[in-house]
BAKEDREN-742232 format. One record per residue (C-alpha): residue number from 1; residue in three letters; y, x, z. Coordinates in Angstrom, 1 decimal. Each point is the difference from the previous one (the first is absolute). Example, Ala and Ser with C-alpha at 12.3 -4.5 7.8 and 13.67 -1.06 7.14 Angstrom:
2
[1 "ALA" [-4.5 12.3 7.8]];
[2 "SER" [3.4 1.4 -0.7]];
//
This chain:
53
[1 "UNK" [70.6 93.5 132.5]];
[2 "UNK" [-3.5 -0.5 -1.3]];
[3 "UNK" [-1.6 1.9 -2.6]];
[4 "UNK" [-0.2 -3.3 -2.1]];
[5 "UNK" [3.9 -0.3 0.0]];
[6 "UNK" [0.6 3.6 -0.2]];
[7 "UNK" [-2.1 -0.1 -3.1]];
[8 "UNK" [1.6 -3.1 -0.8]];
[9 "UNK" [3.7 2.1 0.1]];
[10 "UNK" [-1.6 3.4 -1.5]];
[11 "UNK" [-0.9 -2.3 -3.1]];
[12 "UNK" [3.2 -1.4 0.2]];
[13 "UNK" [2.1 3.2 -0.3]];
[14 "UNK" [-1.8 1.1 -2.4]];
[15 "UNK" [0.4 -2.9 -2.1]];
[16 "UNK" [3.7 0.2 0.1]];
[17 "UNK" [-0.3 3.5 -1.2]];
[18 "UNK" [-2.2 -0.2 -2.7]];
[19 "UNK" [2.7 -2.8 -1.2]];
[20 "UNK" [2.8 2.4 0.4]];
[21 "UNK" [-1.8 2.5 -1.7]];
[22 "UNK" [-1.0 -2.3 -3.2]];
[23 "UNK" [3.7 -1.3 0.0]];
[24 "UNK" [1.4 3.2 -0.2]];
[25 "UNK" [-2.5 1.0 -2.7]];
[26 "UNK" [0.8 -3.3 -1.9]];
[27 "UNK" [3.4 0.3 0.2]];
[28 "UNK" [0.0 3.4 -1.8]];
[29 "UNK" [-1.7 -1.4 -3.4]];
[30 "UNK" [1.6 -0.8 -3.0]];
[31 "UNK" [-0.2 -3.5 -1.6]];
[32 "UNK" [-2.8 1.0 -1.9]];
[33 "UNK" [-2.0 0.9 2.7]];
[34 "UNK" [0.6 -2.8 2.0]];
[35 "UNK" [-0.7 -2.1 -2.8]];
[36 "UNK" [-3.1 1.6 -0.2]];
[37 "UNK" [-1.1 -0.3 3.8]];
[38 "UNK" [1.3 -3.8 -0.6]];
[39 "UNK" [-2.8 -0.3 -2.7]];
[40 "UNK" [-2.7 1.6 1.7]];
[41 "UNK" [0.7 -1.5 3.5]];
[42 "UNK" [-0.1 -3.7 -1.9]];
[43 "UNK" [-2.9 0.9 -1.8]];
[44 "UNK" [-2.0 0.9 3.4]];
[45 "UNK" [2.0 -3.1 1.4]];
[46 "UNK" [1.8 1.7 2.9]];
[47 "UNK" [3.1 -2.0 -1.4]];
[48 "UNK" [-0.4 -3.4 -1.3]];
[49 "UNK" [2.3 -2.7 -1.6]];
[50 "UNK" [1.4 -1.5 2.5]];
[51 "UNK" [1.2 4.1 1.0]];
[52 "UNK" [1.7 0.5 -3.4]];
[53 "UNK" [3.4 0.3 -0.1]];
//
């Protein structure tokens, strides 16, 4: 394996962690809070129309 794709696979796992990490954090809010992130993740644009549900 080269460093490239070892770095490549590093990145990787660590990707899937942080996601399991924010879904587990997101999953513990209450509606309020979520509604909140909602607001302020639309507002910065990380979620856009075509994402809302």
């Amino acid at each position: 394996m080269t460093k490239f794709q070892r770095f490549e696979k590093d990145q990787e796992l660590r990707r899937e962690e942080l996601i399991r990490n924010i879904e587990y954090s997101i999953s513990q809010l209450s509606v309020a809070e979520l509604e909140s992130l909602y607001y302020d993740m639309m507002t910065k644009q990380y979620v856009g129309k075509n994402q809302e549900g």
